[in-house]
C-alpha positions as CSV (number, residue, x, y, z in Angstrom):
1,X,8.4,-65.4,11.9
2,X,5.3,-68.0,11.6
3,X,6.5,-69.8,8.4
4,X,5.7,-73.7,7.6
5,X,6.7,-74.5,11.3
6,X,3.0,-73.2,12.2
7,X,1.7,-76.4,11.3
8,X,4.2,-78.0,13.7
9,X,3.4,-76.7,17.0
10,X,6.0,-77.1,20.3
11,X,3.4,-77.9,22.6
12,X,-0.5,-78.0,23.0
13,X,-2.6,-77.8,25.7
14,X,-5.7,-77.2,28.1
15,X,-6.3,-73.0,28.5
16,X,-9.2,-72.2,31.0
17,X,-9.3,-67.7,30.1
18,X,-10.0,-65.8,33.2
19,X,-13.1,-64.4,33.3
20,X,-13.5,-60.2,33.2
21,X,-14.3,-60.2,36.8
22,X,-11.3,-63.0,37.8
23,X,-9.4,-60.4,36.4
24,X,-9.2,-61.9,32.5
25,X,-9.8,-59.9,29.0
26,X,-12.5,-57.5,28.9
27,X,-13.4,-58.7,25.0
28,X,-12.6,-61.8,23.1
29,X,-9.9,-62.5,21.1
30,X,-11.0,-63.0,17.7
31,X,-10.5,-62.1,13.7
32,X,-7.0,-63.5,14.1
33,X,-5.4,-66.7,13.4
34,X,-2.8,-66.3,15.7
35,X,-2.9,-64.5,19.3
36,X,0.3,-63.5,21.0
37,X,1.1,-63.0,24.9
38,X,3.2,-64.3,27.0
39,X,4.0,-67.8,28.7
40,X,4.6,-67.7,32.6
41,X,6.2,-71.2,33.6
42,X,8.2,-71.6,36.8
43,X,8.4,-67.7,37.2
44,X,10.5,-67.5,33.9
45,X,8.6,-65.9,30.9
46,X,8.7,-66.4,27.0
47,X,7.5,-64.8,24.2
48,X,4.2,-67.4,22.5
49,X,2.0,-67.9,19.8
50,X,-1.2,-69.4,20.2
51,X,-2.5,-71.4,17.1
52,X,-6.3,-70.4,16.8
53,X,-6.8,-71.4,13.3
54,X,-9.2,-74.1,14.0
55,X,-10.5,-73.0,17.2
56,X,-11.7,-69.3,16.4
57,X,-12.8,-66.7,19.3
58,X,-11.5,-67.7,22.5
59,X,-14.1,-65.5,25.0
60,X,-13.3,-65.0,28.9
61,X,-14.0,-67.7,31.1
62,X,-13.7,-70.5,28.0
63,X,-11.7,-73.3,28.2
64,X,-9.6,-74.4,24.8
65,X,-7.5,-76.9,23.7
66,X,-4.9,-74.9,21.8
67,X,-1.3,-75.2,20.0
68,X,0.9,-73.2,20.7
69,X,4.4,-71.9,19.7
70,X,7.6,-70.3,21.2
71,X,9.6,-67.9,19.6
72,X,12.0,-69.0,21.2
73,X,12.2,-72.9,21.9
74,X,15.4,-73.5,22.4
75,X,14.9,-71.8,26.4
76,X,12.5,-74.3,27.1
77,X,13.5,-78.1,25.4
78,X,13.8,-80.7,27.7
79,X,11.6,-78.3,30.6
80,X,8.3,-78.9,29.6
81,X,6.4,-82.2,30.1
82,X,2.6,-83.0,29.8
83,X,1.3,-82.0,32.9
84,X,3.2,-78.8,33.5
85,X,1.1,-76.0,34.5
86,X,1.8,-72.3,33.1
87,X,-0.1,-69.2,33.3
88,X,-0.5,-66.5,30.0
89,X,0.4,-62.9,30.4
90,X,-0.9,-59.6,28.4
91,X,-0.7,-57.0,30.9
92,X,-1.2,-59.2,33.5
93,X,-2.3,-62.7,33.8
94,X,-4.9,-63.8,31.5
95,X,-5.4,-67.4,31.9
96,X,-3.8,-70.7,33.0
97,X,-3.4,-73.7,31.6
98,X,-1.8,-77.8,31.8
99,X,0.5,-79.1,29.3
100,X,-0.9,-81.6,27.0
101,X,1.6,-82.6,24.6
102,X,5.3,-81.4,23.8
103,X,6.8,-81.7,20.4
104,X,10.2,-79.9,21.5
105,X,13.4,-82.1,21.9
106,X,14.3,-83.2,25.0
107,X,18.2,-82.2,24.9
108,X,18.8,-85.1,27.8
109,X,17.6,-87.7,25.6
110,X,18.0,-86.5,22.5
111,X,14.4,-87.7,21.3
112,X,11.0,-86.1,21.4
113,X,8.8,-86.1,24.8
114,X,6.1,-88.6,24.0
115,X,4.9,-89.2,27.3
């Protein structure tokens, strides 16, 4: 699933975690190089990887600047633009963040978003 394209992320940006009494993770998430959950954008959800080898543990109520991944980009080229706001799901919602960057093809234009 996460071959060389993991160095090539689709988007990155600004996570702020819920804390454990906003209703955030209990623990931190930690010992992995890649966390998966879900990505809430406009009330439509997709399957994503967050890129934490350079970051390390994320703990409730921390902001990060992370990359990310879909596993499936196609659903969401030419939607997302810096700015955008989304919210990540486990079981419920974990966090929220602001689009930073986008590295997916904008099929309107045919070019990368590098606004």
């Amino acid at each position: 699933m996460l071959g060389p394209e993991i160095d090539r992320p689709h988007i990155v940006a600004g996570v702020q975690f819920y804390s454990s009494t906003e209703g955030g993770r209990h623990g931190p998430i930690f010992g992995t190089k890649v966390f998966k959950c879900v990505f809430t954008f406009h009330g439509d959800n997709f399957d994503c990887v967050l890129l934490l080898q350079n970051i390390g543990s994320i703990h409730p109520g921390q902001t990060v600047t992370v990359p990310m991944l879909f596993l499936c980009p196609d659903l969401l080229e030419g939607r997302l633009h810096p700015g955008d706001v989304f919210q990540l799901r486990e079981a419920r919602i974990i966090a929220e963040g602001k689009v930073e960057s986008v590295f997916l093809p904008n099929r309107e234009t045919n070019s990368l978003d590098s606004e």
